[in-house]
N, C-alpha and C positions, 0 to 999 in steps of 0.2 A: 468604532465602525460597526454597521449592522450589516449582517452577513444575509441577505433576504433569498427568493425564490427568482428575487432576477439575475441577482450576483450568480449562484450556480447554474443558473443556463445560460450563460454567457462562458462562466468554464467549462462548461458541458460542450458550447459548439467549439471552443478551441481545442478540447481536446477529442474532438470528430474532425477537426480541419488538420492535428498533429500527424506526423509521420507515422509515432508509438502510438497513437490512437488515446494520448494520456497525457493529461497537465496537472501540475499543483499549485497550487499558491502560498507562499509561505508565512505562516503570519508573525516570525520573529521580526523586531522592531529593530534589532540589529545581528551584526555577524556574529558579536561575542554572548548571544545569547543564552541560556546554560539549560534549555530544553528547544525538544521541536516541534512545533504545533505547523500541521499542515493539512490544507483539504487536496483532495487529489480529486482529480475528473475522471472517468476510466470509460472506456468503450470493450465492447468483445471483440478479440481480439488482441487486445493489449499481451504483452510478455516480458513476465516480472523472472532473470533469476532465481535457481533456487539457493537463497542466501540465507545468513543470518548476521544478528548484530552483538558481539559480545561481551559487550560495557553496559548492555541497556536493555532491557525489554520494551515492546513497542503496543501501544493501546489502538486499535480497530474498533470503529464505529462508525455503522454503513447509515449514513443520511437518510440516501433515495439510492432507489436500485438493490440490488443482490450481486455477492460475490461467494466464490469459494477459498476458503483458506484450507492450504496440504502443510502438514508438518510431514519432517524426513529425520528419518537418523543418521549416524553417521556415514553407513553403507549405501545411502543414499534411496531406501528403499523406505515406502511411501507409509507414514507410523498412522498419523490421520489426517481427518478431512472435517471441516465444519463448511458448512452454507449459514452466510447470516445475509437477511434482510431487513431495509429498512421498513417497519411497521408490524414486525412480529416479536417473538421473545425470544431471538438470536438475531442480535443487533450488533453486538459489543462482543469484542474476542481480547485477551490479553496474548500477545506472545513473549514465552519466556526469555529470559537472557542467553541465549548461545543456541538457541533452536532453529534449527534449518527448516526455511519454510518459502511458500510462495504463493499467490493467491492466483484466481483466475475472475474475470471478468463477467458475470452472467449478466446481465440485462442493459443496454443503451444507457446514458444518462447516469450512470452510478455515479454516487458522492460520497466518498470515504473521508472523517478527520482519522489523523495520524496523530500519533505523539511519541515523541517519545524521553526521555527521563536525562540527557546528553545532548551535549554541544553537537550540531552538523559533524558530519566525517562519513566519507562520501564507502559504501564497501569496499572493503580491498579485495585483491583476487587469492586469496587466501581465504576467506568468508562468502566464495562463490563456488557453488559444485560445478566444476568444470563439465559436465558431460549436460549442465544445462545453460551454457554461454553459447551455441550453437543456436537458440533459438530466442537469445534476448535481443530484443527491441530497443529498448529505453533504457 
């Protein structure tokens, strides 16, 4: 399948038409896939948890549009911050295996691929900093 400029604006209006202001598509061919490759649609406004995944590190690559990625420690107090955009040379972010983190939405129409190195497994509330589930969304 080719993934073109119409296919993400078509994800782009559903996830301006979603509740979370955010849709993905998932491009495993099945459940028992042994990685995750997904494009996300994102709007400002969207609210991502601040989580992390401890089996896996997760690969960030902004299409179109601009986001901000916040890593946290474990006191939950804010370590750093990248802005990556699509078309400069902070495009691509690695997050580490067990890093607490969450991004934020800068510009309309953002298209993020995801990956990451593990089968689906949705976070647990264990892998969620509770003082930031008050203001998730999705």
């Amino acid at each position: 399948m080719i993934f073109d400029k119409c296919f993400f604006d078509s994800l782009s209006e559903k996830a301006k038409a979603s509740e979370c202001l955010c849709i993905n598509y998932d491009m495993r061919t099945s459940m028992d896939g042994q990685s995750q490759r997904i494009f996300n649609a994102l709007e400002p406004g969207t609210i991502f948890p601040i989580h992390r995944h401890q089996n896996t590190s997760e690969t960030v690559i902004v299409l179109w549009g601009a986001m901000r990625e916040d890593f946290y420690n474990d006191n939950g107090e804010l370590a750093a911050s990248y802005i990556l955009k699509a078309g400069t040379d902070n495009f691509i972010l690695q997050v580490p295996v067990g890093q607490w983190h969450t991004l934020t939405c800068l510009e309309s129409d953002t298209i993020l691929f995801n990956a990451k190195n593990r089968t689906y497994s949705p976070v647990s509330i264990d892998d969620i900093l509770i003082k930031s589930l008050n203001n998730h969304k999705c």
